[in-house]
C-alpha positions in Angstrom: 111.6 85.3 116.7 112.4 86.4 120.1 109.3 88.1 120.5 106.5 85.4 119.6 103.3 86.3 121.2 102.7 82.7 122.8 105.6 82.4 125.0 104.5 83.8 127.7 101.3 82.0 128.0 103.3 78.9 126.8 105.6 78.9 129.7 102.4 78.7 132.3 100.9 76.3 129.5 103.7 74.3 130.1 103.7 74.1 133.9 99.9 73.2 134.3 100.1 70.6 131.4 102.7 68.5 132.9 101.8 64.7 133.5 97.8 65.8 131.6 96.8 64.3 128.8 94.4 65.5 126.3 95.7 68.2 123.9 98.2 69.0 126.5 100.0 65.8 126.4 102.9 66.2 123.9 104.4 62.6 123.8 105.4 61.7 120.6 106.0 57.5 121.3 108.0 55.8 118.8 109.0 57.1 115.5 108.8 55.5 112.1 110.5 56.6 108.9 109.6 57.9 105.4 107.6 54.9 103.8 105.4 54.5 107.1 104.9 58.2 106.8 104.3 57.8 103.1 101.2 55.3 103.7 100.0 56.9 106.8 98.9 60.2 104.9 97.7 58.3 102.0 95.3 56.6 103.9 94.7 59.7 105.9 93.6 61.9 102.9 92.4 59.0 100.4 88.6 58.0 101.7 85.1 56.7 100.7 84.7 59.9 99.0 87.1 59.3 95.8 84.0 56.9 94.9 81.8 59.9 94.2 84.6 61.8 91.7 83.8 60.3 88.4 80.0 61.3 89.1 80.8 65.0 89.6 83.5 64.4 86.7 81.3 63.3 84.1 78.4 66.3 85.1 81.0 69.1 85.6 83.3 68.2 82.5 86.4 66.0 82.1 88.5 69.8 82.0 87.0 71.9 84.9 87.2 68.6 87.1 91.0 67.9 86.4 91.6 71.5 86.8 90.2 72.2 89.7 91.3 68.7 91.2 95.0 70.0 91.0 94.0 73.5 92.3 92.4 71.9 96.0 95.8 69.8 95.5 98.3 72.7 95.5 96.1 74.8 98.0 95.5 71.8 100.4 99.8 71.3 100.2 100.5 74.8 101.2 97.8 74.8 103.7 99.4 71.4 105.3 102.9 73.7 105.1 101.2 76.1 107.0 100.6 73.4 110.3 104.0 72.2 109.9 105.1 75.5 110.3 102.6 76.5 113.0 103.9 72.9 114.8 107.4 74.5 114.5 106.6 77.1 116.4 105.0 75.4 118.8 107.5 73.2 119.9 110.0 76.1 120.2 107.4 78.0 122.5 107.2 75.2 124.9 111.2 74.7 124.4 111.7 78.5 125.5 108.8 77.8 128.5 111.1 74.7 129.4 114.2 76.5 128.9 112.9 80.1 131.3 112.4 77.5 134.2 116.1 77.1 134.4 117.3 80.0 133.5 116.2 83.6 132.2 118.1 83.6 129.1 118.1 80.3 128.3 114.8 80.5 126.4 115.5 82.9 124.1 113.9 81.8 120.7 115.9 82.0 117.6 115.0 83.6 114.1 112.9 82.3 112.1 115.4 82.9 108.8 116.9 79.1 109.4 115.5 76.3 108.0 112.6 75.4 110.9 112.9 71.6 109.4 116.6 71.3 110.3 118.4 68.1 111.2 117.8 66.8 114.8 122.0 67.4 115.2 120.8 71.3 114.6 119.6 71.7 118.5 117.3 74.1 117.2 114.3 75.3 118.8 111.8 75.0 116.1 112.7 71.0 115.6 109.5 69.3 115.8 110.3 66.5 118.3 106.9 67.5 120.8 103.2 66.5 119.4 101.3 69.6 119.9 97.8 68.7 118.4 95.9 71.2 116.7 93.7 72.6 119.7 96.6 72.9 121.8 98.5 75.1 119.0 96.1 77.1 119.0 96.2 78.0 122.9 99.8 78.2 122.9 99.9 80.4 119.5 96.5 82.3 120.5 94.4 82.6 123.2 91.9 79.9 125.6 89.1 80.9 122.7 90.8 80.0 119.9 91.9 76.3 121.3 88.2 76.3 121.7 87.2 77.6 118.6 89.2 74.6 117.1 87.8 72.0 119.6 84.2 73.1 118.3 85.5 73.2 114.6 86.9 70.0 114.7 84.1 68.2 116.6 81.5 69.2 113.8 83.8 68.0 111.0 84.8 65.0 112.6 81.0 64.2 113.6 80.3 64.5 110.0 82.8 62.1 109.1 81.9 59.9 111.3 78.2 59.7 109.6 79.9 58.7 106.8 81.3 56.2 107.3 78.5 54.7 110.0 76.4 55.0 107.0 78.3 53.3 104.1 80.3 50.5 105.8 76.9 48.9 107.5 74.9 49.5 104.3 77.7 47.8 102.6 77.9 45.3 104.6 74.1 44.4 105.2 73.9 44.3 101.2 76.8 41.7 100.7 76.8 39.9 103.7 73.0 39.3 104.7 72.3 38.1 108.2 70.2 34.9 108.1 67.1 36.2 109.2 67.1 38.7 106.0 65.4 38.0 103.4 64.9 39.4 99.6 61.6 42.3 99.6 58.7 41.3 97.8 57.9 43.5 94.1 54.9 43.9 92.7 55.0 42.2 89.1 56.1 39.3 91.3 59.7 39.1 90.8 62.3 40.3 93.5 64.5 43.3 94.4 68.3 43.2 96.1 67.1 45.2 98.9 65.3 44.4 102.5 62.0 44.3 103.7 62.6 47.6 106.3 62.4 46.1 109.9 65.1 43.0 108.7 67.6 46.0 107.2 67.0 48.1 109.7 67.9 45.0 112.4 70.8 44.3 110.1 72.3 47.7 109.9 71.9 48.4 113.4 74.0 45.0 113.9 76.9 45.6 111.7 77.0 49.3 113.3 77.6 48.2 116.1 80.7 45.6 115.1 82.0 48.8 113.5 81.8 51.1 116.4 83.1 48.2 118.5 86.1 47.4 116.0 87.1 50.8 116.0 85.9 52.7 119.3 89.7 51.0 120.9 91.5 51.9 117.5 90.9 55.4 118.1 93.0 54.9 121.1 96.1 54.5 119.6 98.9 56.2 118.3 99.8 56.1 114.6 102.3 54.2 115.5 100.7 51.0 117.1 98.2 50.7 114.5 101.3 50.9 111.4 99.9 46.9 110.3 96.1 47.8 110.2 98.0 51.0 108.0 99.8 48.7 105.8 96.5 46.6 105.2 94.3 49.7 104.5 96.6 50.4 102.0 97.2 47.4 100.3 93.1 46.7 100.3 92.7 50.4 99.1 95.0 50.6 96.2 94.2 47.2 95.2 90.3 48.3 94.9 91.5 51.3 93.1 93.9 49.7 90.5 91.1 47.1 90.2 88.3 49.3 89.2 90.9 51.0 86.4 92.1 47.8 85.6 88.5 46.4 84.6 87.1 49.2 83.1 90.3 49.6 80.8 89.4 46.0 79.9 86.1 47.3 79.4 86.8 50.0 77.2 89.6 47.5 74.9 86.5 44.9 74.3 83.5 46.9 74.7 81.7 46.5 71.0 83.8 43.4 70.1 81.6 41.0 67.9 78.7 43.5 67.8 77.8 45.2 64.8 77.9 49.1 64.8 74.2 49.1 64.1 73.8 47.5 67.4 75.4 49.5 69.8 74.2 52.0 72.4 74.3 55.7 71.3 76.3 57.6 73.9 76.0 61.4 74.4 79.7 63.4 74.3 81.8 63.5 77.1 81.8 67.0 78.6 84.7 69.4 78.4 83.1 71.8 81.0 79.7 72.5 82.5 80.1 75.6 85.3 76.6 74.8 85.9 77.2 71.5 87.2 80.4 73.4 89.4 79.0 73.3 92.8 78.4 69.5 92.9 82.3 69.4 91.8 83.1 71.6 94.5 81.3 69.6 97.5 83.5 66.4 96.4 87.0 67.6 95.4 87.5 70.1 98.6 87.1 66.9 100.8 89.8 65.0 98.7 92.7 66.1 99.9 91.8 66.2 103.7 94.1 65.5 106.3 95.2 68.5 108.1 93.4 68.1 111.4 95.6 64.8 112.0 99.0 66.3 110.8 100.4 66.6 114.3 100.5 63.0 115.2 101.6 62.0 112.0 104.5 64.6 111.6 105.7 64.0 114.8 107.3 60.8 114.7 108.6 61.3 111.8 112.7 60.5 112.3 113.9 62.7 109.3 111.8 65.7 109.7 114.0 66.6 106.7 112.2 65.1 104.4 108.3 65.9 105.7 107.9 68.5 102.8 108.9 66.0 100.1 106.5 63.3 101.5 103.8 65.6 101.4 104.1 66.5 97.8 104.8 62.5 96.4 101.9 61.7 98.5 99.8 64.7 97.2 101.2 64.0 93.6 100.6 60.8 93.8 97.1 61.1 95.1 95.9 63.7 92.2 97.0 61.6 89.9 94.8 58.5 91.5 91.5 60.9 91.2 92.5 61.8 87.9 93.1 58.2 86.6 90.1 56.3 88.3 87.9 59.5 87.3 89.2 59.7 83.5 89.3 55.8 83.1 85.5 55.5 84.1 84.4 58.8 81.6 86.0 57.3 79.0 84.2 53.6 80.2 80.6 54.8 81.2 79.9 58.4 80.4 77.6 59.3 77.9 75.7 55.9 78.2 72.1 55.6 78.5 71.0 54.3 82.5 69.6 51.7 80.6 69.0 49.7 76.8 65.4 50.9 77.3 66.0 54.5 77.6 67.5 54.6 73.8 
């Protein structure tokens, strides 16, 4: 509407962002279309963390987890409908800031009763064809402290996600691919353990950590857009690893107990239906699943049929839900209820 609070602030916004990058630099760079768009969110939202569902599955229940999976999915969709729309707005504020410097009237914002995902043909304000990141949106929507707020907001989260990932890809990597001067550690009956004595794994993780934060320190660089192969790669290697682990424990569950006598196999406890006691541990995992709202501006952006951004949401989210459920219900119906080892019977 004519009357959005951030114009005003938007036009001077505007002015003194002009040639600046940071948050205040709104070039969008090439654009890419709906299957680009389509893998760049999956990878976005789909992380290390789907690898920790069919623990808090199995503990929390097979019911409450599915449930409460597609809850986090429809509230984490709306909530990514809430940025586009917020994005929307943006780009008309800074459109009408544009639009006052060359004439008074010209800058006039229209209502928000049409479609604000219009065609690009439209010529309406509210088409998203400026990147306004999240921090920025907030200055030109709110006020200096709440661009800070979200600066603060989104440097905690990202920090944490960040240790994440320093943590398990250098682990991972020091276990499967050992440096030579590793060695196995020493037991005490004699025998020998996977792991390393501490100083070699400490030498070795400190190695591949840094290979990973040089690897990806100039990644972070770039657009969406420049890195759409090292996209198309990620996704290939992630769904293979996904439709792999299914794939093998399906085999597992169609042979498991052929040739051996019923007398000889492993008692396994039911699967649960629900556990609320087990709820918070469910919680911590499944509200990080679907994940990607911080990042939605430089995705949504290049976007050439903005049209179509709801849809792609929704398949991907769809989509996505149904790859928890799947690798989470598949590994239940494989492991759960199975003793941690043949002596614990």
């Amino acid at each position: 509407p004519s009357g959005l609070t951030g114009a005003p602030a938007a036009r001077e916004l505007h002015r003194s962002s002009m040639g600046r990058g940071g948050a205040g630099d709104t070039a969008v760079g090439s654009s890419y279309g709906t299957f680009s768009a389509l893998i760049f969110i999956f990878n976005l939202v789909v992380g290390t963390g789907a690898l920790t569902l069919p623990k808090a599955m199995a503990d929390a229940g097979w019911l409450l987890s599915v449930l409460f999976l597609a809850i986090v999915a429809v509230f984490a969709f709306i909530s990514a409908t809430f940025v586009i729309e917020a994005q929307a707005a943006a780009n008309a504020a800074l459109k009408s800031a544009q639009a006052d410097d060359e004439g008074p009237r010209a800058g006039r914002l229209a209502s928000f009763e049409k479609s604000l995902l219009a065609d690009a043909s439209s010529g309406s304000l509210y088409q998203i064809t400026e990147r306004v990141e999240v921090t920025y949106m907030g200055e030109l929507l709110g006020s200096p402290r709440l661009r800070s707020f979200f600066s603060v907001m989104l440097m905690v989260y990202l920090y944490g996600d960040l240790a994440v990932y320093a943590v398990a890809i250098p682990t991972a990597l020091s276990s499967v691919a050992r440096l030579p001067w590793d060695h196995p550690a020493e037991v005490p009956d004699g025998g020998s353990d996977s792991g390393l004595i501490d100083d070699d794994d400490r030498l070795s993780y400190s190695i591949y950590l840094l290979g990973f934060a040089l690897l990806t320190l100039p990644i972070a660089f770039f657009d969406f857009q420049k890195s759409a192969w090292l996209q198309y790669t990620t996704c290939a290697v992630r769904n293979s690893a996904f439709f792999i682990m299914i794939a093998v424990m399906a085999v597992h569950l169609r042979t498991d107990g052929a040739g051996i006598p019923p007398s000889a196999h492993l008692p396994r406890k039911p699967i649960k239906i629900a556990d609320p006691a087990e709820f918070a541990e469910l919680y911590g995992v499944c509200i990080y699943a679907f994940m990607c709202h911080h990042s939605l501006p430089s995705i949504i952006s290049p976007i050439r049929n903005k049209t179509l951004v709801t849809r792609i949401f929704l398949v991907d989210y769809v989509f996505i839900l149904l790859a928890y459920i799947g690798l989470g219900g598949v590994s239940l119906l494989a492991f759960d209820g199975l003793p941690d080892s043949p002596d614990s019977c």
